[in-house]
C-alpha positions as CSV (number, residue, x, y, z in Angstrom):
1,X,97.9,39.4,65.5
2,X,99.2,42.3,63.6
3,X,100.7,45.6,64.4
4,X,97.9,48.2,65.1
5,X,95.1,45.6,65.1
6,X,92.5,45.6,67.9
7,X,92.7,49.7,67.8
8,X,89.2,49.7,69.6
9,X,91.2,48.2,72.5
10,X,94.1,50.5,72.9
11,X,91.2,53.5,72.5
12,X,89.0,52.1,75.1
13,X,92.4,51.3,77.1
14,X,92.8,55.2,77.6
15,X,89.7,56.0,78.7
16,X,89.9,53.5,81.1
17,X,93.3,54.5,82.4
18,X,91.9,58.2,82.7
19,X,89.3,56.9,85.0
20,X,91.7,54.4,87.2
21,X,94.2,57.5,87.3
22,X,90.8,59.7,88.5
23,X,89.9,57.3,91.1
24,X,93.7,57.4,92.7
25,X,93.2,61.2,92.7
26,X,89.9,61.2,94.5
27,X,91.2,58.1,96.5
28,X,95.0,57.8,97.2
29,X,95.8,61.5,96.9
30,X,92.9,62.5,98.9
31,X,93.7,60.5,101.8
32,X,97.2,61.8,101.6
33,X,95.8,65.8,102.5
34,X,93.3,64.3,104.9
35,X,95.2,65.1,108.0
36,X,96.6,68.2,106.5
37,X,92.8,69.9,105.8
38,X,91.3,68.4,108.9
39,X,93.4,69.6,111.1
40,X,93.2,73.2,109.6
41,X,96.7,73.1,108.1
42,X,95.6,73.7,105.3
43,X,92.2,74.8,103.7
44,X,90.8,72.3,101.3
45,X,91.0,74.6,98.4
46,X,94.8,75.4,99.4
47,X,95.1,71.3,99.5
48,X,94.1,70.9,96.1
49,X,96.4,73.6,94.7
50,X,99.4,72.3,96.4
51,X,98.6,68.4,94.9
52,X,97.8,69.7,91.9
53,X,101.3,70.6,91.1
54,X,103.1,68.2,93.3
55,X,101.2,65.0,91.5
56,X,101.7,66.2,88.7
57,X,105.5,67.1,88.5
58,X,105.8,63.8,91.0
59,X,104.2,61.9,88.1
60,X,105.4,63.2,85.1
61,X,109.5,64.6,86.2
62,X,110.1,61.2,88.3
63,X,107.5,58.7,86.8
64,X,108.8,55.1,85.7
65,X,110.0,55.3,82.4
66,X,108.9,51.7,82.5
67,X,106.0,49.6,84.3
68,X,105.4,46.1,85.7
69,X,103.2,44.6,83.2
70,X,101.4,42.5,85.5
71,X,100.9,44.6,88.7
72,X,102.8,42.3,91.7
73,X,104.0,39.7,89.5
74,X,100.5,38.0,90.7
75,X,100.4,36.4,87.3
76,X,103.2,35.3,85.1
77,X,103.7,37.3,81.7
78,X,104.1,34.2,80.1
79,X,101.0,32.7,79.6
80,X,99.6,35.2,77.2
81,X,102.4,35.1,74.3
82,X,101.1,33.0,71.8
83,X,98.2,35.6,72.2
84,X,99.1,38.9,72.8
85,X,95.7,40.2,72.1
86,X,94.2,38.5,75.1
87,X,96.8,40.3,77.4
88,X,95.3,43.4,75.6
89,X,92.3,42.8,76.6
90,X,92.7,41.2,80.5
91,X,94.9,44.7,80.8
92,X,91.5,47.0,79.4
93,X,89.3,44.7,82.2
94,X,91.3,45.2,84.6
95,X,91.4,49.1,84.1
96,X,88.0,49.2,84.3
97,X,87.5,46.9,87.3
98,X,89.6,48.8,89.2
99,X,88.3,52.4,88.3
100,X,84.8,51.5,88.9
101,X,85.3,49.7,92.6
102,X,88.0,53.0,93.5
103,X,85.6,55.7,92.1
104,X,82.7,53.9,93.8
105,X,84.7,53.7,97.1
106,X,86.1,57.5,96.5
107,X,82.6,58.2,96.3
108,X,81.4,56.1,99.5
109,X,84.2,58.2,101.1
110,X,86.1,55.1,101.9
111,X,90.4,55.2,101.9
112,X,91.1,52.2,99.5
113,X,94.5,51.0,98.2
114,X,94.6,51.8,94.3
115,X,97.4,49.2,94.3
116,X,95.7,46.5,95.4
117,X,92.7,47.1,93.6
118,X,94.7,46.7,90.3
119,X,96.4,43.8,91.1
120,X,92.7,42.1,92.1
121,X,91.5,43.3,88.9
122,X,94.6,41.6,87.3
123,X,94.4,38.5,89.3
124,X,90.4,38.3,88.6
125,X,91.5,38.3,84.9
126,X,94.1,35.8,85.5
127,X,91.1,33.3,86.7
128,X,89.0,34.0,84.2
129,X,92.1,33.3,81.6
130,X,93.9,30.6,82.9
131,X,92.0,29.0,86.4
132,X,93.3,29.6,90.0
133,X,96.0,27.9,89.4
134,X,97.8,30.6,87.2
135,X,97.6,33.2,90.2
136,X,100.7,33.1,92.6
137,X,98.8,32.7,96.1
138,X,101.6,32.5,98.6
139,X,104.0,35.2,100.5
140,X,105.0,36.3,96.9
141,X,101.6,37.1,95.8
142,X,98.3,37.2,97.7
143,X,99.4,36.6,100.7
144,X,101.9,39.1,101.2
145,X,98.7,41.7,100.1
146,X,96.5,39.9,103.1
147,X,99.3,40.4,105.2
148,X,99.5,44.1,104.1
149,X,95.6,44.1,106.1
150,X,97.5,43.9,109.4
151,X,101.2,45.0,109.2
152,X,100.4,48.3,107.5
153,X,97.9,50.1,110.2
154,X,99.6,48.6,113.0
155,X,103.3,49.3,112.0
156,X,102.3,52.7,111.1
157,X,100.3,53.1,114.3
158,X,103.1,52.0,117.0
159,X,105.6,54.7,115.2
160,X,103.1,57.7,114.9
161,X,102.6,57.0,118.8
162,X,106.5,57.0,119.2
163,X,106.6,60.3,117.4
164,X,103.2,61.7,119.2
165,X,103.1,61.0,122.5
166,X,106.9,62.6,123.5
167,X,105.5,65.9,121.3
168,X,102.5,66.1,123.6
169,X,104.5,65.0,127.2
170,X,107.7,67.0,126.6
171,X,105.9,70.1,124.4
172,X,102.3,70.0,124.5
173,X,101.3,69.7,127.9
174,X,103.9,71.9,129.7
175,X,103.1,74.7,131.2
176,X,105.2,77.2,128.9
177,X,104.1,74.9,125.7
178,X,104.7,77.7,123.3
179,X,108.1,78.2,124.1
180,X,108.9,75.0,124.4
181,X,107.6,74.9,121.2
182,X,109.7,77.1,119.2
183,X,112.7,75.7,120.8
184,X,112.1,72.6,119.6
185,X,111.1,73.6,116.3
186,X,114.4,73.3,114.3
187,X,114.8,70.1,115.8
188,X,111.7,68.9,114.0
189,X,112.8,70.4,110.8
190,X,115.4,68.5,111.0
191,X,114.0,65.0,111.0
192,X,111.3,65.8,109.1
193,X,113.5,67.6,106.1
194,X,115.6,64.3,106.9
195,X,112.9,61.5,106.4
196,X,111.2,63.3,103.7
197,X,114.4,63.6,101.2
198,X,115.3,59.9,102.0
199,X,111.5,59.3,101.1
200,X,111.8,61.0,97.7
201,X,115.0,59.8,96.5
202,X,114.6,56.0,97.9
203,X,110.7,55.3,96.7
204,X,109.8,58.3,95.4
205,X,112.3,58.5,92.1
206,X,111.9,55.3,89.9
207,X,112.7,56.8,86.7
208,X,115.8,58.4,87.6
209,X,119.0,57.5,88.4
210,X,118.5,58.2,91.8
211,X,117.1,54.8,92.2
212,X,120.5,53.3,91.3
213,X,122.1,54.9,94.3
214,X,123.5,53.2,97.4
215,X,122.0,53.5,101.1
216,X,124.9,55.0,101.8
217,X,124.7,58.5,99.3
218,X,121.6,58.4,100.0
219,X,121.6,58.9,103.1
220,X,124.1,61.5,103.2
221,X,122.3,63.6,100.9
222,X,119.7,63.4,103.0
223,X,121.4,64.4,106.1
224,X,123.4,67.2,103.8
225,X,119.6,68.4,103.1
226,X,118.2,68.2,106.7
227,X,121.2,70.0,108.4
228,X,120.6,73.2,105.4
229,X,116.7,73.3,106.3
230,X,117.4,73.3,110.2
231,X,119.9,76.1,109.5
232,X,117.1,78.1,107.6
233,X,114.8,77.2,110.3
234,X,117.0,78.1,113.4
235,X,118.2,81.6,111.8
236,X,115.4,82.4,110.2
237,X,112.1,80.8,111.0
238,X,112.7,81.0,114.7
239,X,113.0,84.6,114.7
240,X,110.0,84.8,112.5
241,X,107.8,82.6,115.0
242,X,109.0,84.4,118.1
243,X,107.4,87.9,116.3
244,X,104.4,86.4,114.9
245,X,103.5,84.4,117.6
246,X,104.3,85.4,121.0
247,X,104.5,89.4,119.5
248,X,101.5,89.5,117.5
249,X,103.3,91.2,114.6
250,X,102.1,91.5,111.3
251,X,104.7,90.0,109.3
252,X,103.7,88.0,106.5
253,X,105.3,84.5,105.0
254,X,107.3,86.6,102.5
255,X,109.2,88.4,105.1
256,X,110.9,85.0,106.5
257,X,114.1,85.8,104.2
258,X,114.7,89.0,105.5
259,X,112.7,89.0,109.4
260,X,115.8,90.6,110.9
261,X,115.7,93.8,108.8
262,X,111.9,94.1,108.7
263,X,110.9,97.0,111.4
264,X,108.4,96.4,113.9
265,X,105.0,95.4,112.5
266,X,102.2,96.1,114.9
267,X,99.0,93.7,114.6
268,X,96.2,96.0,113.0
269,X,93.5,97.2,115.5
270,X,90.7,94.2,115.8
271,X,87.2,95.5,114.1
272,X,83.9,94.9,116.2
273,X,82.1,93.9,112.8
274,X,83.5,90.7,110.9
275,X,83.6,91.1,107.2
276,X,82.1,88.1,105.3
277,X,85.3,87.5,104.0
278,X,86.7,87.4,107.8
279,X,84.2,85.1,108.7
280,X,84.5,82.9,105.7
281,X,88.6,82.3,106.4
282,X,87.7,82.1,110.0
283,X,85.6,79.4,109.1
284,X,87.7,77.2,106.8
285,X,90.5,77.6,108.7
286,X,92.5,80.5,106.9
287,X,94.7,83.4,107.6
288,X,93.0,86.4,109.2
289,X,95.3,89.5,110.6
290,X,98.6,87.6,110.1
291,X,97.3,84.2,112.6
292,X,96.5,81.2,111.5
293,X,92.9,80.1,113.0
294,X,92.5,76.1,112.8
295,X,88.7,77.5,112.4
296,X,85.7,75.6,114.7
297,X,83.0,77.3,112.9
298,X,82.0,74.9,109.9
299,X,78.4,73.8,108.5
300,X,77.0,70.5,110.1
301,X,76.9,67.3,108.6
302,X,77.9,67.4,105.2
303,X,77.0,70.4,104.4
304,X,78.5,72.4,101.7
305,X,80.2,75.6,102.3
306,X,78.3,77.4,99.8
307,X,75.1,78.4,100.9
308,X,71.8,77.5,99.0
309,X,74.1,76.9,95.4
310,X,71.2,75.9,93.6
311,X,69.1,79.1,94.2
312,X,72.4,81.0,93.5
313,X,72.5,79.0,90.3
314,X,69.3,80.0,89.3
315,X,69.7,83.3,89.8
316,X,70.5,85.1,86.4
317,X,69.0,88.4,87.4
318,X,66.6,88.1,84.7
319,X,68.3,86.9,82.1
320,X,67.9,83.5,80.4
321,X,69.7,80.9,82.0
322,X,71.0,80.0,78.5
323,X,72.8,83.9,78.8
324,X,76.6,83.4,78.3
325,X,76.9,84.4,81.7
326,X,74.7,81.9,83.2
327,X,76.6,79.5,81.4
328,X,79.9,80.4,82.6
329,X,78.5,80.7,86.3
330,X,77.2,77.0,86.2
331,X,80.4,75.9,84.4
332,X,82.6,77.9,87.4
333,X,80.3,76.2,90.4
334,X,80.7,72.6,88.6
335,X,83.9,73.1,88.4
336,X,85.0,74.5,92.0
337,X,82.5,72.5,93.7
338,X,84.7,69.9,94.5
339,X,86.8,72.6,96.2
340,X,83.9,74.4,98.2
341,X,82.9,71.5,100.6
342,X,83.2,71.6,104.1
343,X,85.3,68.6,104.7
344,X,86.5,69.4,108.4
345,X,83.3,68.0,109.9
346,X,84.1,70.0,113.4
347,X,80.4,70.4,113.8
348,X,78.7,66.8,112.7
349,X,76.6,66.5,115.7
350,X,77.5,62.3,115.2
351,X,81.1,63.1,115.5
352,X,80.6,65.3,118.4
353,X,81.0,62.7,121.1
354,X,84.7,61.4,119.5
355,X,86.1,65.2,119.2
356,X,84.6,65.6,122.8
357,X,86.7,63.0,123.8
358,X,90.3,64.3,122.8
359,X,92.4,66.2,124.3
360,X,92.8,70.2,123.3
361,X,95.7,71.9,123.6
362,X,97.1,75.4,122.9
363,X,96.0,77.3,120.1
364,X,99.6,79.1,119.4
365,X,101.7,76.1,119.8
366,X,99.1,73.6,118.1
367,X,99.9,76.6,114.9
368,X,103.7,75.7,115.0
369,X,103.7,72.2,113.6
370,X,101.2,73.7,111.0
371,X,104.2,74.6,108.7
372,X,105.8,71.0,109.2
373,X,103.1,69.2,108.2
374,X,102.5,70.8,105.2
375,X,105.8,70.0,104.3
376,X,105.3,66.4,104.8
377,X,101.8,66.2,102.6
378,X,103.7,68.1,99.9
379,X,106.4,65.2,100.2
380,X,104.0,62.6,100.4
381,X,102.1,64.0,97.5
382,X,105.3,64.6,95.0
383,X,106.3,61.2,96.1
384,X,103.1,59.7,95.2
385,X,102.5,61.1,92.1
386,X,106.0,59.3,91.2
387,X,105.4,56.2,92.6
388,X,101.8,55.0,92.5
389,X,101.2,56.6,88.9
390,X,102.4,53.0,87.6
391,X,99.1,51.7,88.7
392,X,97.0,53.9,86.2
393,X,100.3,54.3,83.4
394,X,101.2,50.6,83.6
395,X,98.5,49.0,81.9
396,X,97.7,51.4,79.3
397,X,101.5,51.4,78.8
398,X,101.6,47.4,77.8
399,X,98.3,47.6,75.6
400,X,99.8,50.5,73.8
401,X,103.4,48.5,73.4
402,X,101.5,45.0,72.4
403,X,99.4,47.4,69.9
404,X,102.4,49.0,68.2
405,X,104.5,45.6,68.3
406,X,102.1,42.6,68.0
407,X,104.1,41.1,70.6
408,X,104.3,40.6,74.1
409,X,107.7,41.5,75.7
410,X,108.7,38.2,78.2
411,X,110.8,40.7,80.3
412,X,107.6,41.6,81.9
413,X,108.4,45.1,81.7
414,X,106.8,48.0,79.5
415,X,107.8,50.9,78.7
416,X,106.0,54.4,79.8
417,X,105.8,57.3,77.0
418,X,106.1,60.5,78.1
419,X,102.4,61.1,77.1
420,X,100.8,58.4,79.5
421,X,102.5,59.9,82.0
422,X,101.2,63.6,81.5
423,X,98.1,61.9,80.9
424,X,97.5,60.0,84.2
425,X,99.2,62.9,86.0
426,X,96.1,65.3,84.8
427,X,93.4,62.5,85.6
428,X,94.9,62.3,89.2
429,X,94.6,66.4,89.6
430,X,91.2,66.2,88.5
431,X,90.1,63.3,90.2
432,X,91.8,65.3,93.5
433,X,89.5,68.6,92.7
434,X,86.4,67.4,91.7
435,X,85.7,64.1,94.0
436,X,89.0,64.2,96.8
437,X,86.8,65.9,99.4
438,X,84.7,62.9,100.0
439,X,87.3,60.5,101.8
440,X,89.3,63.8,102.8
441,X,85.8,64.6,104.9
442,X,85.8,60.6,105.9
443,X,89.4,59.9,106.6
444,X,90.2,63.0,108.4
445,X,87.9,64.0,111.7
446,X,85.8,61.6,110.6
447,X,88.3,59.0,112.3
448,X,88.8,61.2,115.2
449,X,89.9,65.1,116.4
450,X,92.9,65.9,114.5
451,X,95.3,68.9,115.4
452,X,98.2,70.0,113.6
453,X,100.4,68.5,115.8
454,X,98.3,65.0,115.5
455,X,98.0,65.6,111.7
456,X,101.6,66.0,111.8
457,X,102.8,62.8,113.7
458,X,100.5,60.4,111.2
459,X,101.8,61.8,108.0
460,X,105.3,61.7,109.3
461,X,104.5,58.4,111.3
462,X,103.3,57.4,107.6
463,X,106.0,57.8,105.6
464,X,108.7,56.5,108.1
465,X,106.8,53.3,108.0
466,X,106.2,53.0,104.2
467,X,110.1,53.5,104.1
468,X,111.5,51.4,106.5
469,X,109.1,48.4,105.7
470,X,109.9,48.9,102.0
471,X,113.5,48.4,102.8
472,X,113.3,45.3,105.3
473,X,111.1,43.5,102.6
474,X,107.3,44.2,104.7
475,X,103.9,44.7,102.5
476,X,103.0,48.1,103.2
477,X,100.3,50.3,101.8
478,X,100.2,54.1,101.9
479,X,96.7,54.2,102.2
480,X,96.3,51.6,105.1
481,X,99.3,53.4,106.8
482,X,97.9,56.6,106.8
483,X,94.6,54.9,108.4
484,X,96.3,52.9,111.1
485,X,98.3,56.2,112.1
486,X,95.4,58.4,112.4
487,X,93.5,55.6,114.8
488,X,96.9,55.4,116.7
489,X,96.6,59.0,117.4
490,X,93.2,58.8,118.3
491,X,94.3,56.2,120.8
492,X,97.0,58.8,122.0
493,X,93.8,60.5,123.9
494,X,93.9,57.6,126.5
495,X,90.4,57.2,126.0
496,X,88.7,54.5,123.0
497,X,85.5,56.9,122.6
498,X,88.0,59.6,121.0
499,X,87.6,56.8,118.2
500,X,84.8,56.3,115.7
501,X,85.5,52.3,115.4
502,X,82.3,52.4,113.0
503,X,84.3,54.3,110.0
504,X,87.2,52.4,111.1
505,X,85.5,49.0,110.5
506,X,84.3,50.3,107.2
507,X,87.8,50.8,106.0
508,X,88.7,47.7,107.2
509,X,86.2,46.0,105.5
510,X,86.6,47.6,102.3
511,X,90.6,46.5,102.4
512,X,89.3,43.2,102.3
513,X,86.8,43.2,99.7
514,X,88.4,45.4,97.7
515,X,90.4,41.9,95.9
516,X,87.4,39.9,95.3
517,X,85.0,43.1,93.7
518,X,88.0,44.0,91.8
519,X,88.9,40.9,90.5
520,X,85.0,40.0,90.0
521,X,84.5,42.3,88.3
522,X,87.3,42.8,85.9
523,X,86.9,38.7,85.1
524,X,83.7,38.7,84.3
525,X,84.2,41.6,81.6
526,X,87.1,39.9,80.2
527,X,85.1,36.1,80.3
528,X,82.7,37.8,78.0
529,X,85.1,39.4,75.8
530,X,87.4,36.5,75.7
531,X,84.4,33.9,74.8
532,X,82.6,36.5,72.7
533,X,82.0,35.1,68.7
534,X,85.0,36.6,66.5
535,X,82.7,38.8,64.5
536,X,81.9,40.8,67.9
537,X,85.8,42.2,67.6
């Protein structure tokens, strides 16, 4: 092989890293703002704004600079040097294996780790290549991801509980809730500002030199970090809670800097006659006369939000649909769809039974922990983007070195131009926009009633598991963590019909097939390339 040969390769390689990166967008980064729209945090629309630019940056500021070449070290490096071009190919195969089972599963709804549907892909190459025997099948390779199946939902479920079920006994269920509530909020800041800076700078930094730091700094930057949000938080955010919440002022977000010098704010006089646009925030959950409503009102089972969008599509107001401004009003709807859907599910009438089932609490103190769990979905996001963009960047990033060098580099790493990181960073955004709000409207009260309190707990919960198991040496995926700690706090209820065990068996199932359908699939493309007469290349 020569430098530059096989181009076909390297241009199919792209597209098929756009699509893996797509399918973690509309997967893994979906299931990441689950909690955070379900529980009314956020709106979906405000979700995808957020991500967009926390993926992004995450992906692009902090990526790797360089990528495992084989995903997991499942298969050794080694056995495609005398033919580089065959690792060129098994890398295009496995991109495509693993974008088409994620996109399918995005599309099923169904939270799926993009990790581990690479590394099948990879290891269904490997087969196809070099026989089972190439593929590393103990603790160091598929084992430790079977053991991922059960470590990951239950280690994250056992420490969302720890974190839950105090919030509700101590805060939630006393009598003076609210109170009790603001209190305590600094407190939360604090551990929440604490875990989430130790989460960027430990996982969520591989390309900087960040990673190179000891425990030890990092830690105390961490703790340096926490104690300057709790300050903000007990001077400033306090005061601003006491007059939003328990006076009913109408004092916006932007006054937090300066609540002690604003003058008194009264609430504006409530109108007998909702405007649309009332009604709309009311129903998605948005910010109506300076309150936060989690929102009940939604369309039944998967409904969109929009209401009869192909008779609005087809009205031009008699001009030809072909008008310039028809055009642009299909291009707008196809392009915000994915942003218009009504992924909160409060009113499926099959879900009704499991949201009956959990316990409600207060509106006004339920509306405190909104503010810190958006703060942990942005850190989970920016962290993310960072982290997980290897699995979409790493194998477009060795066909691309393999195509400029003719060679294979034995290190096992490759390195990651700026370009495939902005790339992939992109694909993930859009994949988030346009297809995200199908396991967002699965994961989320699909799995049981979430609060913002709840929604809280899991991400947290989440991301304290994902960082102490990476540390003591435990598989761990994000996406089965995030699972497991939702189911834990549907278990919180004290009652197993405030569970839908029928989407949790799904998920379940599709952890385990996810390896096998993968690899099938990426082996067999790469047995009929491999085998293919020369004159087909």
């Amino acid at each position: 092989m020569n430098p530059h040969d096989f181009t076909w390769i390297f241009a199919l390689g792209i597209v098929g890293s756009i699509c893996d990166a797509f399918g973690i967008g509309a997967n893994d980064v979906a299931n990441s703002f689950a909690s955070s729209v379900s529980s009314g945090s956020l709106t979906l629309g405000q979700a995808c704004i957020i991500a967009v630019f926390t993926e992004f940056l995450g992906a692009f500021l902090l990526g790797s600079n360089t990528a495992e070449t084989i995903k997991g070290g499942i298969l050794s490096v080694d056995l495609f040097v005398p033919q580089p071009e065959l690792l060129m190919l098994g890398m295009l195969c496995a991109l495509v294996g693993s974008a088409a089972w994620v996109i399918f599963a995005s599309k099923k709804g169904i939270p799926v780790s993009t990790t581990h549907s690479i590394v099948g892909a990879i290891m269904g190459v490997g087969i196809a290549a070099f026989g089972g025997g190439a593929i590393q099948w103990g603790y160091s390779g598929v084992a430790k991801i079977i053991t991922s199946w059960f470590v990951s939902p239950v280690a994250a479920g056992i420490v969302t509980s720890i974190i839950y079920l105090p919030t509700r006994y101590i805060i939630l269920e006393s009598p003076n809730s609210l109170e009790r509530g603001i209190k305590a909020i600094p407190v939360y800041f604090f551990f929440t500002s604490l875990i989430g800076a130790f989460y960027i700078i430990y996982k969520g930094a591989p390309g900087t030199e960040a990673a190179k730091m000891s425990i030890g700094v990092i830690i105390g930057i961490s703790v340096g970090v926490a104690c300057v949000v709790t300050a903000f938080s007990w001077v400033f955010f306090v005061k601003w809670l006491r007059r939003r919440v328990i006076g009913k002022e109408n004092i916006r977000w932007y006054h937090l800097p300066v609540v002690h010098f604003v003058k008194y704010r009264p609430a504006p006089e409530p109108v007998v006659e909702q405007s649309t646009e009332v009604s709309s925030e009311l129903e998605s959950g948005g910010e109506v006369d300076g309150k936060m409503h989690t929102g009940s009102k939604n369309l039944s089972d998967e409904v969109d939000c929009e209401v009869d969008t192909d008779a609005q599509l087809n009205e031009t107001d008699g001009a030809s649909k072909y008008s310039p401004a028809a055009i642009a009003k299909r291009l707008k709807y196809y392009a915000l769809r994915g942003v218009k859907k009504d992924v909160r599910n409060l009113n499926n009438k099959k879900l009704a039974d499991v949201h009956e089932a959990a316990r409600k609490f207060n509106d006004d103190t339920e509306y405190l922990f909104s503010f810190l769990q958006i703060i942990t979905a942005c850190l989970a996001s920016f962290s993310h983007g960072s982290n997980d963009v290897a699995n979409a960047a790493g194998p477009i990033a060795s066909i691309y070195d393999i195509w400029k060098t003719a060679q294979v580099d034995v290190s096992g790493k490759a390195p990651v131009p700026m370009w495939i990181l902005a790339m992939a960073g992109v694909a993930i955004d859009v994949g988030l926009l346009t297809f995200g709000y199908h396991v967002m409207r699965k994961l989320g009260n699909g799995v049981t009633y979430l609060s913002p309190s709840r929604g809280f707990s899991a991400e947290l919960g989440t991301s304290l598991t994902v960082l102490t198991a990476s540390k003591i040496g435990l598989p761990v995926s994000t996406t089965h963590c995030i699972t497991g700690a939702i189911a834990a706090i549907g278990l919180c209820n004290g009652n197993v019909r405030a569970l839908n065990w029928k989407m949790l068996g799904w998920c379940f199932l599709s952890w385990i097939i996810t390896l096998p359908i993968a690899g099938l699939t990426a082996g067999l493309l790469f047995a009929f390339g491999s085998n293919a007469p020369n004159k087909f290349f």
